[in-house]
C-alpha positions, 0 to 999 in steps of 0.5 A, a space after each residue: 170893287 175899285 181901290 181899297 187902303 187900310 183905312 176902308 172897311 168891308 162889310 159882309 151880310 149872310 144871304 137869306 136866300 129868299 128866291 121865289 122860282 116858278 118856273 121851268 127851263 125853257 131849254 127845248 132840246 133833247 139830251 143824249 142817253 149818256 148826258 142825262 147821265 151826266 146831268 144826273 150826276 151833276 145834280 147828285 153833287 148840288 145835293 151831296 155838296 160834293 165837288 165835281 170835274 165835268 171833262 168832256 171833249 169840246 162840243 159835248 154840250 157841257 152848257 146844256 148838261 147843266 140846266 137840269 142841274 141849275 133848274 133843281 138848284 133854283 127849285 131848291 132856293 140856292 144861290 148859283 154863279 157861273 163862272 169863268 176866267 174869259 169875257 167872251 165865255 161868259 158873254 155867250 154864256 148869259 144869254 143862253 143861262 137867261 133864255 133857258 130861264 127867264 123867270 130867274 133873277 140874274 146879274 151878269 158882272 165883268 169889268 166893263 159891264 153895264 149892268 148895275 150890281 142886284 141881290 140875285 139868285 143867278 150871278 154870271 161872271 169873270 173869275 175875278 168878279 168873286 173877290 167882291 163875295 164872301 160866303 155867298 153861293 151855295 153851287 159854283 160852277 166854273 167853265 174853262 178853269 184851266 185857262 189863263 188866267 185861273 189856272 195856277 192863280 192863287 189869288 184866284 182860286 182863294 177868291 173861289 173858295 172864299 166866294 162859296 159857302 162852307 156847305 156848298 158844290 163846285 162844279 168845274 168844267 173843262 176838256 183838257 184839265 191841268 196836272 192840278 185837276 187830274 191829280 185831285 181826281 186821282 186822289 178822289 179829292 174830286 168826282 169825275 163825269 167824263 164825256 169823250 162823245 160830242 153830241 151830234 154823234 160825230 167825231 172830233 175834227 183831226 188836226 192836218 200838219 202843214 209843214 211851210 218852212 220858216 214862216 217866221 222869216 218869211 213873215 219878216 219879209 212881209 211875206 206869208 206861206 204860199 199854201 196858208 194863202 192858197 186856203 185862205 183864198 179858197 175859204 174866201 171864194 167859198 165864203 167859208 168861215 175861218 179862224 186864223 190863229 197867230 201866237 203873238 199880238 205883235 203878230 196880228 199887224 204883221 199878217 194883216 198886212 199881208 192879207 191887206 194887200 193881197 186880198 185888196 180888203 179890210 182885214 179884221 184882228 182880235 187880241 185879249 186888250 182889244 178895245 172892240 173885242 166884245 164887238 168883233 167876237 160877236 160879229 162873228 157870232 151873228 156871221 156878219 164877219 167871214 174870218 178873224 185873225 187872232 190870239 189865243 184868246 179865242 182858243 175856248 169858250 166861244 163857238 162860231 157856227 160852221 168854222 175851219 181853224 188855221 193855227 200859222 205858227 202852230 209850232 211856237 211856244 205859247 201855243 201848248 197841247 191844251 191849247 191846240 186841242 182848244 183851237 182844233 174843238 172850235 171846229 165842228 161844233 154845229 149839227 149843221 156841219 159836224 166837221 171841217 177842217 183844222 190846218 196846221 202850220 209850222 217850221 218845226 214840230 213840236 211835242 206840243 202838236 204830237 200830243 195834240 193829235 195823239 189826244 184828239 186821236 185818243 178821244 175820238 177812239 174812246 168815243 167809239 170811232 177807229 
């Protein structure tokens, strides 16, 4: 939008909605008997213009239950946009959203995005894109809306309201809504889909706790866990994919280090302000890269195939129940290999990684599994 004074003026136009879509998904899978009652229900808001929570546990195939939802949207000459707070969510959600449907018009829109801003029926973009629409898509659809930096934004969250028609559906996604999300459920201000089953049919990875004294202390020292070495090396000999998961970015520098000498190799880190983000995260996708070291901006939204997860410092602050839950949904996410290992480690325990386990625990039992 770049930068605005008193003196500019903003203009708005309505939306003729003038959208020519003969196509069908190109989507060749096969949904589970419980996600096509999901993808029901999502239609039935599209149609009602009812708003509705879509919680299901990671890996559930949230992306997938949407295209016939988005497929009776186009048909019907609505305008739609995928949202999310995350780059890395939308930037694996666009090429999948534009090779289920090709034959929609699209626009993927972020802050250093190269494409040219077009009247489209489809929009893919970051939350704050929104500021830049008035009165403008008939369905919204918002991935990860209890991450940072969403949640509890109002400035945010007044972008989404005044992005959406007066007569429109908002669809969120998530699978660990905020206090926020589960009390408009609890008044019915908000439908709720819930799907506590991933869909290969396997149960969510469980959280194993590593306790390695003051990891802290250690780190100081230029010296990590010996055990976090031990599985590190044994990743690597293996060529085993792997996230290693720090609480701070000051953190990052420290632990590659280590690694560094250690292992006698480049070591690669990633963080939220990392100007090579896009290139190290996809990377990683195309497992061109064995391990990353990083923040919590890669706890959600981004799926690698065939990962175990490593959390060192599980028990920091900046790393709440939601967000273990998050990291710990990175693993077992493929068919190919449906579980893995998620590590751990921590001085002292937390409620935080309680009630991450208890959750984890907790889910895997509603699904059907002791």
């Amino acid at each position: 939008m770049g930068r605005l004074t008193s003196t500019d003026k903003l203009v708005t136009v309505s939306e003729p909605n003038q959208f020519e879509y003969n196509g069908n998904c190109q989507w060749q899978g096969t949904l589970t008997a419980d996600q096509q009652n999901y993808a029901k229900q999502v239609i039935a808001s599209i149609d009602q213009r009812t708003n509705r929570l879509l919680w299901a546990v990671t890996g559930a195939g949230k992306t997938e239950m949407l295209f016939a939802g988005l497929e009776h949207a186009f048909r019907q000459q609505l305008r739609v946009a995928v949202v999310s707070p995350r780059i890395d969510v939308i930037l694996e959600l666009a090429p999948r959203l534009r090779t289920a449907f090709p034959d929609v018009t699209s626009c993927l829109l972020y802050g250093k995005t190269t494409e040219k801003y077009q009247y489209t029926q489809l929009v893919i973009a970051t939350v704050h894109q929104l500021l830049k629409f008035y009165h403008a898509f008939d369905v919204l659809i918002i991935d990860e809306v209890d991450v940072f930096p969403l949640a509890g934004n109002k400035h945010l969250h007044y972008a989404i309201q005044r992005a959406k028609k007066a007569n429109s559906s908002v669809i969120y996604l998530t699978a660990t809504p905020d206090k926020a999300l589960k009390h408009q459920v609890k008044t019915r201000q908000l439908e709720v889909s819930y799907l506590p089953r991933r869909f290969h049919g396997f149960p969510l990875a469980t959280i194993t706790n590593i306790k390695v004294g003051n990891w802290r202390t250690r780190l100081a020292q230029n010296k990590l866990p010996r055990k976090l070495l031990i599985d590190i090396e044994q990743r690597l000999a293996k060529r085993q994919p792997f996230l290693l998961f720090v609480p701070h970015v000051a953190d990052l520098s420290l632990v590659a280090n280590v690694l560094n000498l250690r292992l006698r190799s480049p070591i690669i880190t990633v963080y939220a302000a990392d100007p090579d983000r896009i290139n190290k995260v996809q990377r990683m996708r195309n497992e061109e890269t064995l391990f990353l070291i990083t923040t919590t901006i890669l706890e959600r939204g981004v799926t690698f195939p065939l990962i175990d997860v490593l959390v060192l410092g599980a028990d920091d602050n900046i790393f709440s129940s939601a967000a273990l839950i998050q990291i710990a949904g990175r693993v077992g996410r493929n068919a190919k290999r449906p579980t893995g290992s998620v590590y751990f480690y921590y001085h002292k325990m937390t409620n935080s990684i309680r009630q991450a386990q208890k959750e984890i625990k907790m889910m895997n039992k509603k699904a059907g599994f002791n």
